[in-house]
N, C-alpha and C positions, 0 to 999 in steps of 0.2 A: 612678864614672863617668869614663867617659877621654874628654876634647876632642881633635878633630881638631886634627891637625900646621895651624898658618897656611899652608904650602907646600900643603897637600893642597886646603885651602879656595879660594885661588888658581887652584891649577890646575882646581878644579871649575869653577870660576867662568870658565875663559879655554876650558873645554873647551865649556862650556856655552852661551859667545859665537859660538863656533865653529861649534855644532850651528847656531844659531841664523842664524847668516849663511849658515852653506851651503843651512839650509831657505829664505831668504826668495832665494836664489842661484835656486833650483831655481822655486820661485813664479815667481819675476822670467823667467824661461826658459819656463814654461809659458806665464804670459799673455803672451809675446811671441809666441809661438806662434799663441797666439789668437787674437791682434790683427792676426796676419799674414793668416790664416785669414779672419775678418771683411773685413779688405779686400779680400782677392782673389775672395772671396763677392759682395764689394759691387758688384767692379766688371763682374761678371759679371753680376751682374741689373739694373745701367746699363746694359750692352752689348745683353743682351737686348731691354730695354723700347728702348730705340732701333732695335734692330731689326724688333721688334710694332711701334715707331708709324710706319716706312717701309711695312709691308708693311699696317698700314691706310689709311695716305693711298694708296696704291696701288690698294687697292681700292675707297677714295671716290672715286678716276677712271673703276675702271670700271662701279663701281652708276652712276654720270652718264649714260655710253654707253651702259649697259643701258635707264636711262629712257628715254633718247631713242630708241633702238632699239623698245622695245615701247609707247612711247606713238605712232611713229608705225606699229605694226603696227595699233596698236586703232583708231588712226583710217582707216585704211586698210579694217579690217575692219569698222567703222562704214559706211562709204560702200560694200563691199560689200553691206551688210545694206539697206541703205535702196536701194539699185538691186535689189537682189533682190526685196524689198517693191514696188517698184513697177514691175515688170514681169511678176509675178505677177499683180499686182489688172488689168493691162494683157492678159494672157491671159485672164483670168476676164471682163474685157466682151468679147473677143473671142467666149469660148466662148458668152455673152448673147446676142449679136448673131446669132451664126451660128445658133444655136437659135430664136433668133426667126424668121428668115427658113426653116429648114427647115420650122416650126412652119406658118409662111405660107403657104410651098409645098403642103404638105399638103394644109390645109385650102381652098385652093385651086381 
């Protein structure tokens, strides 16, 4: 059986150092990558939600105006209703009235 030359053994050994630093080279490059990626991800869905939460306080101004707006339609339309109600039942003893007295005349 023939042992490797010591020189061969070494050099496997400084080759295989070599492999080994240039893979974790490459690793170390990748996830620096990634990490860059992550942040710039990150600061993008910050940027967003700051801009979702302007553009709902925005609009909890104007559901306010809104309420105010159609709570004073309905009250508005309320006091329509109740004036229409009573001057409706205001025609109808009218129509009573005048029915009676035609009724009178008549019979007369």
């Amino acid at each position: 059986m023939r042992r490797p030359h010591p020189d061969s053994v070494v050099r496997s050994s400084a080759q295989t150092e070599e492999f080994l630093e240039d893979e974790n080279e490459k690793l170390v490059q990748e996830m620096t990558h990634k990490v860059s990626a992550l942040k710039t991800l990150t600061i993008d869905i910050g940027d967003e939600v700051r801009g979702q939460n302007r553009m709902l306080k925005g609009m909890h101004g104007d559901f306010d105006k809104t309420e105010g707006l159609l709570s004073g339609t309905m009250r508005r339309v309320k006091e329509m209703g109740r004036w229409s109600h009573q001057s409706w039942m205001c025609y109808m003893i009218l129509f009573v009235v005048a029915i009676f007295f035609v009724t009178y005349y008549l019979i007369r």
